[in-house]
C-alpha positions as CSV (number, residue, x, y, z in Angstrom):
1,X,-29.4,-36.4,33.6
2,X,-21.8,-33.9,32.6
3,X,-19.0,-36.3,35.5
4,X,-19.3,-39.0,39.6
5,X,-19.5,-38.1,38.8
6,X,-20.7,-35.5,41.5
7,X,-24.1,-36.3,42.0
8,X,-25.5,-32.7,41.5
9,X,-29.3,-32.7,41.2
10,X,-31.6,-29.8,40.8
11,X,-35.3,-29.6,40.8
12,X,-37.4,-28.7,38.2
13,X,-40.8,-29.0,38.9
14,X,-40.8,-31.5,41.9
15,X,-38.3,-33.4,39.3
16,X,-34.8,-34.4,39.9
17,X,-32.8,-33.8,37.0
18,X,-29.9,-35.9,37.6
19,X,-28.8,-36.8,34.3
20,X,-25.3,-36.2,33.6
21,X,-25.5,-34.1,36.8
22,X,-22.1,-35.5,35.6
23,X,-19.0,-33.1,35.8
24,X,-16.4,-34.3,33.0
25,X,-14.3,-36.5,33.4
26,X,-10.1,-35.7,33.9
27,X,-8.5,-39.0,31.7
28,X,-5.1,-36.9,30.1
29,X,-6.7,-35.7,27.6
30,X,-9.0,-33.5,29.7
31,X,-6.9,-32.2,31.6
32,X,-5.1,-28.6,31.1
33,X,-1.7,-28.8,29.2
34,X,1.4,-28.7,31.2
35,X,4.4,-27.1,29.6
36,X,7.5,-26.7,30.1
37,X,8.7,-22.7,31.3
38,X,9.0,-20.4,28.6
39,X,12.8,-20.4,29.7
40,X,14.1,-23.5,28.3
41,X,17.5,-22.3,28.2
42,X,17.6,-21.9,31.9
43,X,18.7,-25.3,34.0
44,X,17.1,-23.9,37.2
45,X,13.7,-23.2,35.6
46,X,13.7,-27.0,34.0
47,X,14.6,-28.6,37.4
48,X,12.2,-26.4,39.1
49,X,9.2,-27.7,36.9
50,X,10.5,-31.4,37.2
51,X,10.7,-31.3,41.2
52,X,6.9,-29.7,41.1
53,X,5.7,-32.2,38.3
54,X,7.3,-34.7,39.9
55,X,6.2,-34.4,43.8
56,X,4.1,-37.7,44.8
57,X,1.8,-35.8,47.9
58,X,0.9,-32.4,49.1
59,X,3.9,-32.3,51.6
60,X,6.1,-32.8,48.7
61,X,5.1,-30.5,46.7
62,X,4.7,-27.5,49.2
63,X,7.9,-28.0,50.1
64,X,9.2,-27.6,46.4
65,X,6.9,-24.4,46.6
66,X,8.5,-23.2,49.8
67,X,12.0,-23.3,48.6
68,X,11.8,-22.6,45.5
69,X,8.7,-20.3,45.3
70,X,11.2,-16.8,45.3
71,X,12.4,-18.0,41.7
72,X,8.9,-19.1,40.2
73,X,7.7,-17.6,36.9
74,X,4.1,-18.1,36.0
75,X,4.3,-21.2,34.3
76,X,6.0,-22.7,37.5
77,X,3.2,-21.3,39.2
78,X,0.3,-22.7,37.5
79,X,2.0,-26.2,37.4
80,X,2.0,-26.3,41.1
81,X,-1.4,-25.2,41.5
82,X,-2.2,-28.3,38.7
83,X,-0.2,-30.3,40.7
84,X,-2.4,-29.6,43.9
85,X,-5.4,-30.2,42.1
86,X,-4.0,-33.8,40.9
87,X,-2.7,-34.8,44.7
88,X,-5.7,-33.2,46.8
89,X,-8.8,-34.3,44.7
90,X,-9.9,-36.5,47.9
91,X,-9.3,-34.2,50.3
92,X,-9.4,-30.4,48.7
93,X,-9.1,-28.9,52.1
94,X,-5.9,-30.0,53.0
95,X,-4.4,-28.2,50.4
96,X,-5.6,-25.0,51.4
97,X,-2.5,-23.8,53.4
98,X,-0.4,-24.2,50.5
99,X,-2.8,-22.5,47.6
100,X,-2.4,-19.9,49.8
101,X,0.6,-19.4,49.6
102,X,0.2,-20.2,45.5
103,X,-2.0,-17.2,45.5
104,X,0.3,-14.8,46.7
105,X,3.1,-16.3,44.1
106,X,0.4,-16.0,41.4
107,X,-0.7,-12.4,42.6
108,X,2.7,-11.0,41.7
109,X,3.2,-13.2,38.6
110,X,-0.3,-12.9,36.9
111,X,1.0,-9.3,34.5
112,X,3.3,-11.7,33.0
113,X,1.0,-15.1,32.6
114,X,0.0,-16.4,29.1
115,X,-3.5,-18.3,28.5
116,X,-1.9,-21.6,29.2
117,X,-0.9,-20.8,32.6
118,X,-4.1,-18.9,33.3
119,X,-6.7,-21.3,32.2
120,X,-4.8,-24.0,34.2
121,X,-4.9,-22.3,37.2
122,X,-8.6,-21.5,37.0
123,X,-8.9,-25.3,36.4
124,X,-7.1,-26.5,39.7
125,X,-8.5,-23.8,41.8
126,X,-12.4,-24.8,41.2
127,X,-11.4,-28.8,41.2
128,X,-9.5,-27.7,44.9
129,X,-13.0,-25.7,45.5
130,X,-10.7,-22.8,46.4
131,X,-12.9,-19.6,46.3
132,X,-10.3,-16.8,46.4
133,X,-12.2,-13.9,45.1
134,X,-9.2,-11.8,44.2
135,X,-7.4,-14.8,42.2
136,X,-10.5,-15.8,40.7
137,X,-11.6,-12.1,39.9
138,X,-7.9,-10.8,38.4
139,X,-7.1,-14.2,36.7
140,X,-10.3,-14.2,34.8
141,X,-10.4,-10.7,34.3
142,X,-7.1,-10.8,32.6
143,X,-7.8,-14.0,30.2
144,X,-10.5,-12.4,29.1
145,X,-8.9,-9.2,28.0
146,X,-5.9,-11.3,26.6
147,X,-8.5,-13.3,24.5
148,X,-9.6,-10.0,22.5
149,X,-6.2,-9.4,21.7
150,X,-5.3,-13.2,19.8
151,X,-2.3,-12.5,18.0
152,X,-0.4,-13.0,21.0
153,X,-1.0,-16.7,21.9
154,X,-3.5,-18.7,19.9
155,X,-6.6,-19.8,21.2
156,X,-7.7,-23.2,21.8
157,X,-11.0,-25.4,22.6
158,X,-9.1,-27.0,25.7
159,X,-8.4,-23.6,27.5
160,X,-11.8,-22.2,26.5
161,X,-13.3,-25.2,28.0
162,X,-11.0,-25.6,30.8
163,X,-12.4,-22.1,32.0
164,X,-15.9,-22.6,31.7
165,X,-15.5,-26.0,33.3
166,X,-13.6,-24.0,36.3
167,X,-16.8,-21.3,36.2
168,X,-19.1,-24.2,36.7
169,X,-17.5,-26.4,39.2
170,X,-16.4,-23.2,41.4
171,X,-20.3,-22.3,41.4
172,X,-21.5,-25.5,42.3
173,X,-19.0,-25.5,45.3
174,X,-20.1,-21.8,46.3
175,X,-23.7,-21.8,46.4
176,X,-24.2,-20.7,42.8
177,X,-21.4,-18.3,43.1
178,X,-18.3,-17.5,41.0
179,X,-16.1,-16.1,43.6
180,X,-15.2,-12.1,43.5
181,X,-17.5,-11.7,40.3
182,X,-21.6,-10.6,40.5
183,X,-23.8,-12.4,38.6
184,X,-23.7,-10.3,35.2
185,X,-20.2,-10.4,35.2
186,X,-20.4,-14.4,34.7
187,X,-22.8,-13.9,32.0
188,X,-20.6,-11.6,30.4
189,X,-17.7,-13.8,30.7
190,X,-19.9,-17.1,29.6
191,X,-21.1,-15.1,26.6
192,X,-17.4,-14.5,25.5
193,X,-16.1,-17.6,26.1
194,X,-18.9,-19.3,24.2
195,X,-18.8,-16.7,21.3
196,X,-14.5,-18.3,20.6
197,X,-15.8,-21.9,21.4
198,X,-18.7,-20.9,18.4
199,X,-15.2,-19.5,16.0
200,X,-13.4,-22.7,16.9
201,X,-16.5,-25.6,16.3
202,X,-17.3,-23.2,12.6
203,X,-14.5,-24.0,11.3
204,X,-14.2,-27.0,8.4
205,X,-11.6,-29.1,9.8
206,X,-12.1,-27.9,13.5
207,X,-9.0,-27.3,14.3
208,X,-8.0,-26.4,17.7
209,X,-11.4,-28.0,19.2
210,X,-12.7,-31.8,20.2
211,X,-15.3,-33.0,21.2
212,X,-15.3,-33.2,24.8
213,X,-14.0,-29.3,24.9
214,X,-17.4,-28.7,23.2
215,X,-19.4,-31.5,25.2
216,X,-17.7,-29.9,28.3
217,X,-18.7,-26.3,27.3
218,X,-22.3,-26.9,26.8
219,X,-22.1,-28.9,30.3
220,X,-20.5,-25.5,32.0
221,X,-23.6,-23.4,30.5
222,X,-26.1,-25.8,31.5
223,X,-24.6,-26.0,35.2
224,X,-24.6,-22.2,35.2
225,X,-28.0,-21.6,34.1
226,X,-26.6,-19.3,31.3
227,X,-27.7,-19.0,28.2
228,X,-24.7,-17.5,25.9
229,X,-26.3,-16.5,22.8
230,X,-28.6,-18.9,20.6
231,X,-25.9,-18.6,18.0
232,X,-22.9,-20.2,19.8
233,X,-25.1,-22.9,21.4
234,X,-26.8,-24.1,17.9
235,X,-22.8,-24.0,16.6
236,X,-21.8,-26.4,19.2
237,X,-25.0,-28.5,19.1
238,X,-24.2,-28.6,15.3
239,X,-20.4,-29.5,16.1
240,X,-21.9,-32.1,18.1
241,X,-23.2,-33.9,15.0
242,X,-20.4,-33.3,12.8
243,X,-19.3,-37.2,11.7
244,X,-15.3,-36.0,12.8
245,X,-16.7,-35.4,16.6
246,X,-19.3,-38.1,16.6
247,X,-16.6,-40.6,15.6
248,X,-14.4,-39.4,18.2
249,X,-17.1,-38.9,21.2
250,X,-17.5,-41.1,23.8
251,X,-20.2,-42.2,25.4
252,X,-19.9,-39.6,28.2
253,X,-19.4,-37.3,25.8
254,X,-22.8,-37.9,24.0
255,X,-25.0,-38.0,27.3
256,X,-23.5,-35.1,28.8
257,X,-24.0,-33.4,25.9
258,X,-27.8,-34.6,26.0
259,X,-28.2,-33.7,29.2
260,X,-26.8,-29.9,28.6
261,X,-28.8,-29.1,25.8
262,X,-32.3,-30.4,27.6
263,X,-31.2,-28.2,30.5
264,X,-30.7,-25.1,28.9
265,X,-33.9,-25.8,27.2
266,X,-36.2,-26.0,30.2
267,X,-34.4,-23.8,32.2
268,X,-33.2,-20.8,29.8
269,X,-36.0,-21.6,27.3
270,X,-33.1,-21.8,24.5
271,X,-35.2,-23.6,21.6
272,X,-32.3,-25.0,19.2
273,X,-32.4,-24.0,15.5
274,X,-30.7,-26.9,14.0
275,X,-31.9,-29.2,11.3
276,X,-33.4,-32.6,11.5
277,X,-30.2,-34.5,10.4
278,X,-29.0,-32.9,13.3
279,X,-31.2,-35.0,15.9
280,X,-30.8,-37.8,13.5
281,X,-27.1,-38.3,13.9
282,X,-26.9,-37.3,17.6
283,X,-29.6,-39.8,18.3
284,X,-29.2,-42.4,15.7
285,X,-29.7,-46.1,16.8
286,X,-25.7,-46.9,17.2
287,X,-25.2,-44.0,19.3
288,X,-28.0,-44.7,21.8
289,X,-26.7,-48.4,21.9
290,X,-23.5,-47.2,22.9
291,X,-24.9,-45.2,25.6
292,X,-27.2,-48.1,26.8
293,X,-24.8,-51.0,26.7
294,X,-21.5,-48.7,27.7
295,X,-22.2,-45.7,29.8
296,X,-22.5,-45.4,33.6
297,X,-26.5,-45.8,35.1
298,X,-26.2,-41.7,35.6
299,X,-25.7,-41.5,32.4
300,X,-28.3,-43.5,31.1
301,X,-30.6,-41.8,33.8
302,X,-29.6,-38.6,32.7
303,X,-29.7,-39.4,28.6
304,X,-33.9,-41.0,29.2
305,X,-34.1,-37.5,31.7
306,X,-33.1,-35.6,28.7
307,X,-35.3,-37.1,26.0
308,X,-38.1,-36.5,28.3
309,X,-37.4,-32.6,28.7
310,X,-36.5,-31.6,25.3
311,X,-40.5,-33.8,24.1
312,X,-41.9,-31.5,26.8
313,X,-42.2,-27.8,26.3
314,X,-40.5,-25.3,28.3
315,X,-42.1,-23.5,31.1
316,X,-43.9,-20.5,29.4
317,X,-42.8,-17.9,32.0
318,X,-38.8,-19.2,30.8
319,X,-39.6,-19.5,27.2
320,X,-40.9,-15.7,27.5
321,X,-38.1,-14.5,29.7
322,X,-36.2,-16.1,26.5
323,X,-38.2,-14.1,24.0
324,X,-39.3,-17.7,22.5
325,X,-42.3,-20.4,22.1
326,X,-42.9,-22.8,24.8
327,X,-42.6,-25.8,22.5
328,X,-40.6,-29.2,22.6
329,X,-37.9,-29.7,20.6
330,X,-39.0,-32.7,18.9
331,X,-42.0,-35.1,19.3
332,X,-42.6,-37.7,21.8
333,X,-42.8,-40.4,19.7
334,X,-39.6,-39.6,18.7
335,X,-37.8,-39.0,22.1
336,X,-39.8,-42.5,22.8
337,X,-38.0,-44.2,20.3
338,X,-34.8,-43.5,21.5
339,X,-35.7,-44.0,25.0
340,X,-36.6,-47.5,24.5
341,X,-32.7,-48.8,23.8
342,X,-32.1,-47.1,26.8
343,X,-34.8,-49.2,28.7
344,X,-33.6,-52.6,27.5
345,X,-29.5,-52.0,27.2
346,X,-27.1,-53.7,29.2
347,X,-26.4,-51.0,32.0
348,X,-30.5,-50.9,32.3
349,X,-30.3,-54.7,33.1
350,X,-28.4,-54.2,36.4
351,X,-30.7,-52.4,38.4
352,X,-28.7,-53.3,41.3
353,X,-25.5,-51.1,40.7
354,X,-28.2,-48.2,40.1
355,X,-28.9,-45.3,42.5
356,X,-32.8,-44.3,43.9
357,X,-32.7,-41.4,42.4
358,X,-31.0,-42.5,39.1
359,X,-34.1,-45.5,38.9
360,X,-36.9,-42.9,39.6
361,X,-36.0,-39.9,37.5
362,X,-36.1,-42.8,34.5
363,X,-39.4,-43.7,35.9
364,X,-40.2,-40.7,35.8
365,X,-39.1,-39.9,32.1
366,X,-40.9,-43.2,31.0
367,X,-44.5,-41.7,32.4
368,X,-43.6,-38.2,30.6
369,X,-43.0,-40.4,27.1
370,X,-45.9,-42.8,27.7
371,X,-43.6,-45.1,27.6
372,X,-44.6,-48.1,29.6
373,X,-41.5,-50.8,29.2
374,X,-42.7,-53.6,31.8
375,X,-39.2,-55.2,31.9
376,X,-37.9,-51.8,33.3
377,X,-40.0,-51.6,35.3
378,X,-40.7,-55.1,36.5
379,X,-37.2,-54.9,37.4
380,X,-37.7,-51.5,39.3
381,X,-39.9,-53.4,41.4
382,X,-37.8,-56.3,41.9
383,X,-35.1,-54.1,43.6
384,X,-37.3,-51.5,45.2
385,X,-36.3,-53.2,48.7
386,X,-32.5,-52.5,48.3
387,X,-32.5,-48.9,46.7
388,X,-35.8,-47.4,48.2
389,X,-34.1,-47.5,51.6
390,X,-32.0,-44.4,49.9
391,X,-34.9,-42.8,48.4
392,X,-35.3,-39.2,49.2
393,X,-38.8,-37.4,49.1
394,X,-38.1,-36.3,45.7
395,X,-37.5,-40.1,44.5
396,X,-40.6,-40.9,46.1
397,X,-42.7,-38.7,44.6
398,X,-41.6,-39.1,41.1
399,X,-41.8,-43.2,41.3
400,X,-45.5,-42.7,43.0
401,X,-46.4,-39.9,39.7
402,X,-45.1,-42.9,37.3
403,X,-46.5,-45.6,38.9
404,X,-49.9,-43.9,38.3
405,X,-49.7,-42.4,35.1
406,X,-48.4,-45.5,33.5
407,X,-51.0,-47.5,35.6
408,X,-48.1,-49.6,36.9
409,X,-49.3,-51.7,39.9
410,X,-46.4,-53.5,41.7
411,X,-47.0,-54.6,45.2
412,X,-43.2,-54.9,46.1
413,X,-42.7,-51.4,44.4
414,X,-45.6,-49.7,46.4
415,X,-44.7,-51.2,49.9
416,X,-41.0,-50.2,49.5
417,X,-42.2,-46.5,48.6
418,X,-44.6,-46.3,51.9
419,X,-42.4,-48.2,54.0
420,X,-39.6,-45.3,53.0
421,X,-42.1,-42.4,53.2
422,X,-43.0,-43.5,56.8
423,X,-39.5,-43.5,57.7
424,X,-39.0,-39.9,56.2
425,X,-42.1,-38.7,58.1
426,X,-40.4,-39.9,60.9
427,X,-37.0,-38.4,60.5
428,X,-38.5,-35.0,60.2
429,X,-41.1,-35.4,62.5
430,X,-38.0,-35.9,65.4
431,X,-36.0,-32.6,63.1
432,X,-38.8,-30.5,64.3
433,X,-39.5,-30.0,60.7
434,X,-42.6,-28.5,59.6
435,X,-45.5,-30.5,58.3
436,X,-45.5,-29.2,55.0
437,X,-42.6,-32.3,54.2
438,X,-44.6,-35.0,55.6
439,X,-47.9,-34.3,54.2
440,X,-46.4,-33.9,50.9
441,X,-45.0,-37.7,51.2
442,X,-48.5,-38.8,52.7
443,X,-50.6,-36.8,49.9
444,X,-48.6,-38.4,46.7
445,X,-47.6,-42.1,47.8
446,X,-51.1,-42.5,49.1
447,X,-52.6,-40.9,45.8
448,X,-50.5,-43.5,43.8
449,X,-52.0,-46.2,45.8
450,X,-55.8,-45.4,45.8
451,X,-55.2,-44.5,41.9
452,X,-53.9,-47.9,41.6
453,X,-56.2,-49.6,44.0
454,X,-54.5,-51.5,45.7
455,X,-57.0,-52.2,48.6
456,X,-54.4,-54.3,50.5
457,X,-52.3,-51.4,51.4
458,X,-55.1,-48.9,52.7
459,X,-53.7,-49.3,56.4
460,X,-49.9,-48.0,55.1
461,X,-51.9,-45.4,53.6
462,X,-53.7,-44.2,56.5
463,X,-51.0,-44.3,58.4
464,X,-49.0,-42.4,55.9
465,X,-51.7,-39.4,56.4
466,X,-52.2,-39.8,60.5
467,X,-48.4,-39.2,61.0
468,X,-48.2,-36.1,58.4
469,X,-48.8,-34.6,61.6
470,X,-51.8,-32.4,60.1
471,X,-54.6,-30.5,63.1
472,X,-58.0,-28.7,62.0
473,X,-56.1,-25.8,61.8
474,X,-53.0,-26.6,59.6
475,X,-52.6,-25.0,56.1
476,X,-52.5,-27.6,53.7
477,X,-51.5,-26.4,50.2
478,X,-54.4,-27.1,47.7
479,X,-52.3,-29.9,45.4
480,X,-52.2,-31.7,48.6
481,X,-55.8,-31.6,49.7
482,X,-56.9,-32.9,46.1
483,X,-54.5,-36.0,46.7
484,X,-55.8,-36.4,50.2
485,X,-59.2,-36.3,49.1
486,X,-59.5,-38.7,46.2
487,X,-57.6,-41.2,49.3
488,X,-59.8,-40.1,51.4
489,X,-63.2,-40.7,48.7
490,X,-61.6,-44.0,47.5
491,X,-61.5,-45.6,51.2
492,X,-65.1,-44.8,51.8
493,X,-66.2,-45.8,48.3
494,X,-64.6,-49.4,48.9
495,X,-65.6,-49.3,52.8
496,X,-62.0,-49.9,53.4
497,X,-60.5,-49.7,57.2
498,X,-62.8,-48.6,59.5
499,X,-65.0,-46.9,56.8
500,X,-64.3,-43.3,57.8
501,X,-61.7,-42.7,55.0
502,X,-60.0,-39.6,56.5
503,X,-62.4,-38.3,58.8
504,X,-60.9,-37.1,61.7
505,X,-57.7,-36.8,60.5
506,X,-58.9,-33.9,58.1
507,X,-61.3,-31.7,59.5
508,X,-64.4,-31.2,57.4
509,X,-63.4,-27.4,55.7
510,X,-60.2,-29.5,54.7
511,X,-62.3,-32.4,53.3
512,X,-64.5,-30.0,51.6
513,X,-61.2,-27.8,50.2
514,X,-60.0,-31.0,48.9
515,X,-62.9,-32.1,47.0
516,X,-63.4,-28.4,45.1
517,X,-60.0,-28.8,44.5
518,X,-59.9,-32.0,42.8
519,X,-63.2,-30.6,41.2
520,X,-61.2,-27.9,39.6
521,X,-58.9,-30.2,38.1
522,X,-60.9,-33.0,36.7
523,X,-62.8,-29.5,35.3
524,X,-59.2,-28.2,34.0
525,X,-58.0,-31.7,32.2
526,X,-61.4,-31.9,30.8
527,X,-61.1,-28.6,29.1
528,X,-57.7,-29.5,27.5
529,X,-58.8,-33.1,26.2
């Protein structure tokens, strides 16, 4: 399903995975460490830090920078470009004519710049989305080559996690890129950072780590897609579970964590080698309590997302990419069990405070489990009027797929999906957009509804498929023309309409495409029963 949070979703298989799409959080204790200059003795460098720690807006504090910028060291330097990051998090842009001038400041200062100083600047840049390939490239760079050498400044969870939270956040904000560094590079870098975090989490007492530094690091690896060695994953997973950290995590803490470790499952096919007790403490009844009754609805969303990834095997082609088995990490019965506090807690009860997509990726999560909890979903339909009209096509599809696999038929539910496909099929239809996106919408909310049959809602349905804009000679792609057949065999089996089903809306070679298609895959399912 981690912080909105920043709703960031990805697809995976048609499937929003939303949960803790969450960046973390930035209470005090998230945040990087502020100190004071490594000149204490000087009365310049002390005011200096005070007037930049001090400033109240942006104006302020570039002003600070303009006079006073000659005589910066680099902790100065990094404290204003904190101090940005604090005053422009509503507005990153407007601060972009003063981390400019930060950047050349920092340029000149970075030979002399301890970890402190560097992971902090990493930290405000990607919260300022500021994509500076030479600052991002030379600071990074540099940390890395001061981390191999750590008798000169210690090393701790915060800045290791501060950087990999900057990786991750500056990726998200540059199309998947980490500014002035190719793809391997980040890997590289990932791999490093991970492989101190795994030191720190090892040892007994963990000192120098927390939780949400380890929380937060799985969360940058998931976001990036990397995988940073099995090792240093199952050490934080592990961490995770330690009675010390599970005390002290919070309930974002837990989810996000969730959420992390069932991304990198399905999309790095990482299969964690931890023991049971693991699971067991992770997922124990308290802590799912806490996460129903105290967490936000994205993260619920994104802990039942998670449940329902890590019962579900990863997709072969990853797990072999991976060099492991395409197998779940634990039942479904299990991840079904947990789900179910989930379902029933007190964040689940509000439905109305609840985003589309947040409600139809759980409903989608309940039909991977099999878990059919009618007060979830009763109430799913009782609201379906207020947050379908923000559904997107992806929502759609995965509350039609639920409705029909748990065999969930709710007239309020189903109207509100086709009132909200039509509108979408209408919005693209006036985009020019091809018809590939509107026959996708027609194909699985009318499927949902003829699986259901719901008879009173076969002129929605038609309608649905007349305005996917679909001629005789339109490529339809084969998923579709099973859908569009079984709506099409189900209106003439129950005469509905005029009795035609889809005829003349789907030439006959379609009609005929669609039938061996859905042929094939009654054939398939049959074989794997």
């Amino acid at each position: 399903m981690p912080c909105r949070p920043v709703h960031q979703t990805v697809s995976h298989s048609g499937v929003h995975v939303c949960a803790a799409g969450r960046r973390p959080g930035s209470s005090s204790s998230r945040r990087p460490q502020v100190d004071g200059p490594p000149t204490l003795g000087s009365t310049l460098a002390k005011n200096i830090n005070s007037m930049l720690r001090d400033a109240e807006s942006l104006p302020e504090l570039a002003d600070t920078v303009n006079e006073w910028g000659s005589s910066f060291d680099p902790i100065h330097t990094a404290t204003a470009f904190y101090m940005a990051g604090r005053l422009a998090q509503r507005e990153p842009a407007a601060a972009k004519p003063l981390l400019e001038t930060l950047a050349g400041i920092w340029d000149s200062l970075l030979p002399d710049a301890g970890h402190q100083a560097m992971t902090n600047v990493l930290w405000a840049c990607s919260k300022l989305r500021y994509s500076n390939p030479q600052l991002w490239s030379s600071t990074l760079t540099k940390y890395l080559a001061q981390l191999q050498h750590t008798g000169q400044e210690p090393v701790v969870g915060q800045q290791l996690s501060n950087t990999l939270y900057g990786l991750a956040t500056i990726a998200l904000a540059n199309k998947g890129q980490v500014p002035g560094m190719i793809r391997s590079e980040v890997e590289a870098a990932v791999q490093q950072l991970a492989a101190r975090m795994q030191v720190l989490v090892r040892h007994p007492q963990l000192e120098g780590v927390k939780v949400q530094e380890v929380a937060n690091a799985l969360w940058a690896c998931a976001k990036l897609h990397i995988n940073p060695g099995d090792a240093a994953l199952n050490s934080m997973l592990q961490a995770m579970a330690r009675p010390a950290m599970i005390e002290a995590a919070t309930v974002q803490n837990t989810s996000n964590a969730l959420w992390a470790v069932s991304e990198l499952h399905q999309h790095c096919g990482w299969q964690p080698k931890v023991e049971q007790r693991v699971w067991h403490r992770l997922l124990d009844q308290q802590q799912i309590v806490r996460i129903a009754d105290r967490d936000k609805p994205l993260g619920v969303a994104s802990s039942l997302l998670a449940l329902a990834w890590l019962a579900t095997p990863a997709p072969s082609a990853t797990a072999a990419a991976a060099g492991a088995a395409a197998t779940a990490v634990f039942t479904q019965e299990f991840a079904a069990q947990c789900a179910l506090p989930l379902l029933r807690g007190q964040v689940a009860q509000q439905l109305v405070r609840w985003e589309a997509r947040q409600i139809c990726c759980s409903m989608w999560a309940c039909a991977k489990l099999g878990l059919k909890e009618a007060s979830f979903l009763q109430r799913a339909g009782a609201t379906a009027h207020k947050w379908a009209l923000a559904a997107e096509p992806l929502d759609l599809f995965q509350a039609a797929y639920a409705c029909t696999a748990l065999q969930f038929k709710e007239q309020r539910l189903m109207l509100a999906l086709l009132q909200r496909s039509k509108q979408h099929q209408q919005q693209q239809g006036k985009r020019g957009l091809s018809v590939k996106g509107r026959t996708d919408v027609a194909a699985a909310v009318g499927y949902a509804v003829a699986a259901l049959d719901m008879r009173q809602l076969a002129g929605h349905v038609r309608e649905l498929a007349a305005n996917s804009g679909i001629t005789r000679d339109s490529t339809v792609k084969r998923g579709n023309l099973n859908q569009l057949w079984e709506v099409h065999a189900w209106l003439l089996q129950h005469q509905l309409l005029d009795g035609q089903g889809l005829a003349g809306l789907l030439s006959q070679q379609q009609l005929e495409a669609g039938r061996a298609a859905a042929e094939a895959g009654n054939y398939e399912q049959q074989q794997q029963q």
